[in-house]
C-alpha positions in Angstrom: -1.2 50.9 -24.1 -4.0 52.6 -22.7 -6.4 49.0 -22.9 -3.5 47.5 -20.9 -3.7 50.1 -18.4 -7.6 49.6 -17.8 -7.1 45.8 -18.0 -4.6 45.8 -15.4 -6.3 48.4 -13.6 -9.3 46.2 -13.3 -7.9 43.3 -12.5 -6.6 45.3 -9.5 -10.2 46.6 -8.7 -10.5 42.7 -8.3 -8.3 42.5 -5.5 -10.4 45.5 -3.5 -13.6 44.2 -4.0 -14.2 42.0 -1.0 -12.9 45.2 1.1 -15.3 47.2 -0.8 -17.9 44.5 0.1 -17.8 44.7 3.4 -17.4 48.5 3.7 -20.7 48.4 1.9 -22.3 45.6 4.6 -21.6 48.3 7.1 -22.2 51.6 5.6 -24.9 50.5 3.4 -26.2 47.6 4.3 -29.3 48.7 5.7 -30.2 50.8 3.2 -32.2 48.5 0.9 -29.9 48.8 -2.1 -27.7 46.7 -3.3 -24.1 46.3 -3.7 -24.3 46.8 -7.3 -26.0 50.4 -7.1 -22.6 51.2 -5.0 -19.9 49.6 -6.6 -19.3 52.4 -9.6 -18.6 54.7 -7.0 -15.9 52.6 -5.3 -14.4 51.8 -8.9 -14.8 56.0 -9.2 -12.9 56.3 -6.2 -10.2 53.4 -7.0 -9.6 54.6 -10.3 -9.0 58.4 -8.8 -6.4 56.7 -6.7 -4.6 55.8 -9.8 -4.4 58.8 -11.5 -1.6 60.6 -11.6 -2.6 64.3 -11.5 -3.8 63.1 -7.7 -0.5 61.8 -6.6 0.7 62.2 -3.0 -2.7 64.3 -2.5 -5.2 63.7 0.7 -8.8 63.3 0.0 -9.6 66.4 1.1 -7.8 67.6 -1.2 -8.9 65.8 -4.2 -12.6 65.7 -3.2 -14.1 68.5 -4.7 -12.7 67.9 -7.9 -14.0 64.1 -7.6 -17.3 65.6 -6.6 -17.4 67.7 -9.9 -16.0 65.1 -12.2 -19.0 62.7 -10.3 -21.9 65.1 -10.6 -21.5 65.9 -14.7 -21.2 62.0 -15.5 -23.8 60.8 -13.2 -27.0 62.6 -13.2 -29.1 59.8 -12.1 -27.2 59.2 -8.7 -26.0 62.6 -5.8 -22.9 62.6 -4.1 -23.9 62.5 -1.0 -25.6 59.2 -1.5 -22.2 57.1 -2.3 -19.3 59.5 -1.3 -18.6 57.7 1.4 -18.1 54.9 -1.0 -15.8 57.2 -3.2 -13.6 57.6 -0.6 -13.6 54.0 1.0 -12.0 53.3 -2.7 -9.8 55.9 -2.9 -8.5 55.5 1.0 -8.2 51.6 0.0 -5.8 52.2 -3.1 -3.9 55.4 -1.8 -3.2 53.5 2.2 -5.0 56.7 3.5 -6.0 56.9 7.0 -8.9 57.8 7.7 -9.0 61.5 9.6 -10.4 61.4 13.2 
């Protein structure tokens, strides 16, 4: 069932978090906000991860898209303010390396 699926899907977020946590300490640590005002955007990212119509795609690829999908469901925050987060969570889920 679908409530399974976000239950179980959840419960996974779970397991990121503390990585999220500390990607946060070093990306935005500084910035006077707290973890909460970030952590949608990793659970955005983590949940992109998940779905299938992204399958065996690289960020690049899928970041537009995830940009779009961001900017017409949350007016009140820009993408460039927590992409990086976005793509922490989807690089976590996927085992993505990052590009150098």
């Amino acid at each position: 069932s679908r409530y399974a699926e976000d239950v179980g899907m959840r419960a996974d977020y779970d397991e990121y978090d503390p990585l999220f946590r500390t990607h946060y300490q070093t990306t935005y640590g500084t910035t006077g906000r707290a973890y909460e005002d970030f952590q949608p955007a990793y659970l955005y990212g983590h949940d992109l991860a998940g779905n299938p119509q992204y399958r065996n795609m690289s960020w690049e690829q899928v970041e537009m898209d995830a940009r779009r999908s961001w900017e017409r469901e949350h007016h009140d925050t820009l993408w460039d303010d927590i992409k990086d987060a976005v793509r922490e969570g989807w690089m976590r889920v996927t085992g993505q390396r990052y590009q150098v």
